[in-house]
C-alpha positions as CSV (number, residue, x, y, z in Angstrom):
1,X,0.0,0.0,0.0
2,X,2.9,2.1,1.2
3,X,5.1,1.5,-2.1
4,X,1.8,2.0,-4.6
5,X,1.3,5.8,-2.8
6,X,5.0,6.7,-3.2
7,X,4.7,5.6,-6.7
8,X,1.9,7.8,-7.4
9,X,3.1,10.6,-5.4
10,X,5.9,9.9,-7.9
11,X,3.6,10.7,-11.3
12,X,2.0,13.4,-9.7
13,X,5.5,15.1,-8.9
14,X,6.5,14.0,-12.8
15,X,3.2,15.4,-14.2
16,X,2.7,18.2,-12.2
17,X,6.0,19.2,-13.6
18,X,4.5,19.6,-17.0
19,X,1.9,21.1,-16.0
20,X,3.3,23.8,-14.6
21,X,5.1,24.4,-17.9
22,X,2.0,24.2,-20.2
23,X,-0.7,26.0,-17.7
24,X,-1.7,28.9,-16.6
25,X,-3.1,29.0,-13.1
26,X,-2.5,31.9,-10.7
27,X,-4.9,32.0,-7.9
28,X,-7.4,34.8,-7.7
29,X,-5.5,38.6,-6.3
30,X,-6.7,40.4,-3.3
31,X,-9.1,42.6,-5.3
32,X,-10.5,40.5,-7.3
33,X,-14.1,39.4,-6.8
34,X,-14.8,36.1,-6.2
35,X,-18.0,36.2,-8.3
36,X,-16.6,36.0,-11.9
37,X,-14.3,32.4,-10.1
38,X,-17.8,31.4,-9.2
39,X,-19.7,32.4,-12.4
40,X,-16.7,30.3,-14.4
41,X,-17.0,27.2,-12.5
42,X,-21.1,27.2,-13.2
43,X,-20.4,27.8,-16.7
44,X,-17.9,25.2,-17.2
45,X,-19.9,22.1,-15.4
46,X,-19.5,18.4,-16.8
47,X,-20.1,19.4,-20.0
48,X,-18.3,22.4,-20.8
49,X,-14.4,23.0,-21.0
50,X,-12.9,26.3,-19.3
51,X,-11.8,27.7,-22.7
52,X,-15.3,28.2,-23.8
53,X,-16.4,29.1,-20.6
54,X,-14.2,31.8,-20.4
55,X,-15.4,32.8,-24.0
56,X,-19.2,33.0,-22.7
57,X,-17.7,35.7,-19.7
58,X,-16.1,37.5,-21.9
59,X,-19.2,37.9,-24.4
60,X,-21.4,38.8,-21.7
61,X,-18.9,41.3,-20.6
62,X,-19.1,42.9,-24.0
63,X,-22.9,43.0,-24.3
64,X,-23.9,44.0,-21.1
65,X,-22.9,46.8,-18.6
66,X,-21.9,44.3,-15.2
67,X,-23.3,41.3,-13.8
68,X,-26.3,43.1,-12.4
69,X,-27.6,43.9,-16.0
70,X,-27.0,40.0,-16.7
71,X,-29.2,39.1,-13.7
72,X,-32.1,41.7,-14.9
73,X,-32.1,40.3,-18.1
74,X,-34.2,37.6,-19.7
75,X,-32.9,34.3,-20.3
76,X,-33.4,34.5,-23.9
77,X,-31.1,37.8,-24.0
78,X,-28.5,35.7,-21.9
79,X,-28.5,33.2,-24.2
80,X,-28.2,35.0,-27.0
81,X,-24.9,36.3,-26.3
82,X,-23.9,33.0,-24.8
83,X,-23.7,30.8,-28.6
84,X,-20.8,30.1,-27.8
85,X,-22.0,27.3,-25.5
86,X,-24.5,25.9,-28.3
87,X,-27.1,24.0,-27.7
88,X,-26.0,24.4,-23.7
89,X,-26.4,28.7,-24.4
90,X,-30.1,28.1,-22.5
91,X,-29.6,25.8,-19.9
92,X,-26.4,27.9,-19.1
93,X,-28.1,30.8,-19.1
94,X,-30.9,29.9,-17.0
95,X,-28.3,28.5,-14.2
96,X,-26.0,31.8,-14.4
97,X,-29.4,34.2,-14.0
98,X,-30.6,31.9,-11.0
99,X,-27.0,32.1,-9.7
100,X,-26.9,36.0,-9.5
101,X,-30.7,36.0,-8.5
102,X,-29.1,34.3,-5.4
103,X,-26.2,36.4,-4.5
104,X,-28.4,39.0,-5.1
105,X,-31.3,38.2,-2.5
106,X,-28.9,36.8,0.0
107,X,-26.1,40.0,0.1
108,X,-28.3,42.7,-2.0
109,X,-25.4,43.0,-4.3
110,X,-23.2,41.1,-7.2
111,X,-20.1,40.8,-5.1
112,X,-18.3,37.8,-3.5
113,X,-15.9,40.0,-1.9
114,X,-17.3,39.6,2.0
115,X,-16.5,35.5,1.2
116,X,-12.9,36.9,2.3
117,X,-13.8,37.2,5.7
118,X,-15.1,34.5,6.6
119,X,-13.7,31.0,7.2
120,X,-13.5,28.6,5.0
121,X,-15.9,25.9,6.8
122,X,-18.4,29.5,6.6
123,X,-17.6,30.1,2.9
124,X,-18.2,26.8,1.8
125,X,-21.9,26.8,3.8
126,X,-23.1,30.2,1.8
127,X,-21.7,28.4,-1.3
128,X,-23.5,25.5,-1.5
129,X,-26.9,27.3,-0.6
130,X,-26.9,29.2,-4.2
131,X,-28.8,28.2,-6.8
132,X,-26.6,26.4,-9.7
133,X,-24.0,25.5,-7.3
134,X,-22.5,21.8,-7.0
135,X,-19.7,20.4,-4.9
136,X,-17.0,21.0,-7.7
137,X,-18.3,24.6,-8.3
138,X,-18.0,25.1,-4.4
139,X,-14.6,23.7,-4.5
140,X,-13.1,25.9,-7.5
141,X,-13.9,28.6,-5.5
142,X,-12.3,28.0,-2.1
143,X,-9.0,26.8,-4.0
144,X,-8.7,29.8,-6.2
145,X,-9.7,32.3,-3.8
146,X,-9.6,31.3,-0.5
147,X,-6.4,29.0,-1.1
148,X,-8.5,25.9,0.6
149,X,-6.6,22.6,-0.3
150,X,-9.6,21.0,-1.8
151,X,-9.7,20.1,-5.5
152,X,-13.0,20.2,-7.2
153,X,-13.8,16.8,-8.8
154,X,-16.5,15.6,-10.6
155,X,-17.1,12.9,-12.9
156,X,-15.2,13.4,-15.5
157,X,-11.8,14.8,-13.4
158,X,-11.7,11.3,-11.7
159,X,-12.0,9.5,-14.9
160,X,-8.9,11.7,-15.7
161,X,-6.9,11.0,-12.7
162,X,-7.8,7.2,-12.6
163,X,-6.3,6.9,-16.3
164,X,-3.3,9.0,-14.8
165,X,-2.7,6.6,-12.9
166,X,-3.4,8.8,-9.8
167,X,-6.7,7.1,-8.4
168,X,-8.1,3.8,-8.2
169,X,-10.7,2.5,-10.4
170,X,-14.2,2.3,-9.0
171,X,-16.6,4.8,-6.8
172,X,-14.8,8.1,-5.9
173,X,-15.7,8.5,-1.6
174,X,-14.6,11.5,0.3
175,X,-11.3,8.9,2.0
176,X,-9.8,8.7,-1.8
177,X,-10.3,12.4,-2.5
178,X,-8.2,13.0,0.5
179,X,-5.7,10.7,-0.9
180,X,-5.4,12.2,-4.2
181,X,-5.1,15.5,-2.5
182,X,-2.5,14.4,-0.4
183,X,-0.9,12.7,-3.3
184,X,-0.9,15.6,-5.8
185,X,0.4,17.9,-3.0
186,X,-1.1,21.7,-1.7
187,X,0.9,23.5,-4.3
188,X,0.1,21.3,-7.1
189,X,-4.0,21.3,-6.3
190,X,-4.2,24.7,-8.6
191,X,-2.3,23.3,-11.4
192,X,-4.6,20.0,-11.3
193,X,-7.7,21.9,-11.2
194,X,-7.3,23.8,-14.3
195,X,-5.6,21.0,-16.0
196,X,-8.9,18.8,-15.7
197,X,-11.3,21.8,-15.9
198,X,-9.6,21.9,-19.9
199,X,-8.4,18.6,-20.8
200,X,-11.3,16.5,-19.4
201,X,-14.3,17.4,-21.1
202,X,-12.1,18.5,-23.8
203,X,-9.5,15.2,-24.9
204,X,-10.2,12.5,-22.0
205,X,-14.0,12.1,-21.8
206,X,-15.9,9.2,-22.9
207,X,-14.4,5.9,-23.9
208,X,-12.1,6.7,-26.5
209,X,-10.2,9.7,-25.5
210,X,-8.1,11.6,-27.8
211,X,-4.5,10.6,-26.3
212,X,-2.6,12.6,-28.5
213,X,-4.0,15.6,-27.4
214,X,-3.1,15.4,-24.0
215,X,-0.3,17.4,-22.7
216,X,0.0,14.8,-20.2
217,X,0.1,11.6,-22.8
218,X,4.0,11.3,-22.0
219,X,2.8,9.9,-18.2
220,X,-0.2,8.9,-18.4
221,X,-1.0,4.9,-17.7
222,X,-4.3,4.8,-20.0
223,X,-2.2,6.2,-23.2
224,X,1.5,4.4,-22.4
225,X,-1.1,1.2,-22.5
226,X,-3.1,1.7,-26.4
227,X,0.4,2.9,-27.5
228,X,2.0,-0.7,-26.6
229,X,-1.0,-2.3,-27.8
230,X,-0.8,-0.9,-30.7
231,X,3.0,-1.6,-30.9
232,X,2.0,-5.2,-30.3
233,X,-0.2,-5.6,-34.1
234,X,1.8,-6.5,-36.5
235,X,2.8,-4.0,-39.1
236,X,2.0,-6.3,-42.3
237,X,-1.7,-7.0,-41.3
238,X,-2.0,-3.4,-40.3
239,X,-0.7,-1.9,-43.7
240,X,-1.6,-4.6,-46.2
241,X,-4.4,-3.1,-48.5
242,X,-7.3,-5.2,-49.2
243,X,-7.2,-7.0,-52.0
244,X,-9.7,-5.8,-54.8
245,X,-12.9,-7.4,-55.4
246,X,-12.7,-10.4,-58.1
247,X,-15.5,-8.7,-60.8
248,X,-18.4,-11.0,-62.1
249,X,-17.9,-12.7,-65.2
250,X,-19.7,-11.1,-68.2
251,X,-21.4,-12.9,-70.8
252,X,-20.5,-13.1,-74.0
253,X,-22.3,-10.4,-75.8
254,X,-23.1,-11.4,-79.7
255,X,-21.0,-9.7,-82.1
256,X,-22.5,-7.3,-84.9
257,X,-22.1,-7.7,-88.4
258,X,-23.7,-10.5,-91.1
259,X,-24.3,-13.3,-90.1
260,X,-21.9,-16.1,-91.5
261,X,-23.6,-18.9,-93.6
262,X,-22.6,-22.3,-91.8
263,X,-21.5,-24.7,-94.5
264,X,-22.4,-28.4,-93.7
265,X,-19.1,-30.7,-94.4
266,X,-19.4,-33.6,-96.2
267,X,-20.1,-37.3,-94.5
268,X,-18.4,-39.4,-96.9
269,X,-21.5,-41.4,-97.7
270,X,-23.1,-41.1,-101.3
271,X,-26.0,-39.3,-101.8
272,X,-29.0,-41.6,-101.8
273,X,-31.8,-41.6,-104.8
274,X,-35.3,-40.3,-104.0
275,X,-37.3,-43.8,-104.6
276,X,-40.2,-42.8,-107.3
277,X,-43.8,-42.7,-106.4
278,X,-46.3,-45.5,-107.6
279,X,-49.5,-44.8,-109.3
280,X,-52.6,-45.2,-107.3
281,X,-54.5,-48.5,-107.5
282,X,-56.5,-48.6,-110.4
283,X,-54.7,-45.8,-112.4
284,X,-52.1,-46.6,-115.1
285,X,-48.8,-44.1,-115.4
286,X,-49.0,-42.0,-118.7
287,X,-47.9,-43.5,-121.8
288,X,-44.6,-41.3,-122.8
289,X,-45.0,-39.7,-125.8
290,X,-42.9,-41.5,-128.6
């Protein structure tokens, strides 16, 4: 048990490594508000990767004055500036207005700023009491701006970290969260959050994931697996082309032009004389003529 922890405390160190050469994740500053961390992590949800999340915050920026106008606004007028999403601009849209509704009625303000002072047991209870909020939306919050060591993980992060290498196969509980956060390390949690936020709805979900894509491939146990199975095939089978369909005999089609008289051959036997007919009974033959 002991040896299998330091081995993945191992990959993490390896990958995290990477990661912190190919992403960007700096932690939210002292004056920035809270609300736009929290607005991102509902916009991004299973099904939507932080690129185009961040490309529906910075539309709505555009068309409307602040997050106030957002919230006063119909769902349809949301939605209209959120195509980005596609066919998720509604539903998105729906769950960011009930969002701010919530902030709204609970602080009478758009502001996330007062989160700050409280602790993080306290931040984590107002949280989870907005609308549109899950556990992994709570979570991106706390670790971005209230530096909580808790990394927000949903379905499709663990199905990440368990082809990683980094967590076990089977039902994520609370005991092997720990143990990936423990693994992974407090400084690496930020790096890991936005790694899966991107990668996992974007290259590693479902049951072909696009390995190559993966800025992680070089350490991952899923990919190092298909590329020796693939390794394994033999090349011959793999690049012989098909051989070509055999194509139906044609019949014979008649050939234009005269027709050729058949001449019969000869069958060596002589011709045979017709045998002359007999005159009726009672008739004589004609008398030739002399």
């Amino acid at each position: 048990m002991a040896s299998s922890r330091t081995a993945k405390s191992k990959l993490a160190s390896r990958i995290r490594q990477i990661l912190a050469r190919e992403v960007a994740a700096q932690p939210a500053g002292e004056n920035e508000d809270p609300i736009e961390h929290l607005i991102l992590a509902v916009l991004e949800g299973c099904d939507t990767p932080t690129s185009k999340a961040n490309e529906a915050i910075a539309a709505a920026r555009r068309n409307f004055v602040d997050w106030n106008e957002v919230r006063v606004s119909s769902v349809g007028e949301i939605a209209d500036c959120l195509t980005c999403l596609g066919d998720m601009a509604r539903q998105k849209a729906a769950s960011l207005k009930s969002l701010l509704n919530g902030v709204c009625e609970s602080k009478r303000g758009i502001s996330l700023n007062f989160l700050r002072e409280l602790t993080v047991s306290q931040a984590q209870a107002y949280l989870a009491s907005l609308p549109g909020t899950d556990e992994r939306a709570v979570g991106a919050v706390l670790l971005t701006c209230m530096n909580s060591p808790n990394l927000p993980l949903d379905d499709a992060g663990a199905l990440l970290c368990q082809r990683l290498g980094l967590l076990d196969a089977g039902r994520v509980t609370q005991k092997s969260k720990r143990e990936l956060e423990g693994i992974i390390g407090k400084d690496g949690l930020l790096l890991f959050h936005r790694f899966m936020a991107e990668h996992a709805r974007n290259h590693c979900a479902g049951d072909i994931p696009n390995c190559p894509a993966c800025i992680a491939r070089a350490e991952c146990r899923f990919a190092l697996e298909e590329y020796a199975k693939a390794a394994r095939k033999p090349k011959a089978a793999a690049q012989r082309p098909a051989a070509p369909a055999t194509p139906a005999k044609k019949a014979d089609a008649p050939k234009k032009g005269k027709a050729k008289a058949v001449v019969a051959k000869p069958s060596g036997k002589k011709p045979t004389t017709p045998l002359k007919k007999k005159p009726a009974a009672g008739k004589r033959a004609p008398k030739k003529a002399t």
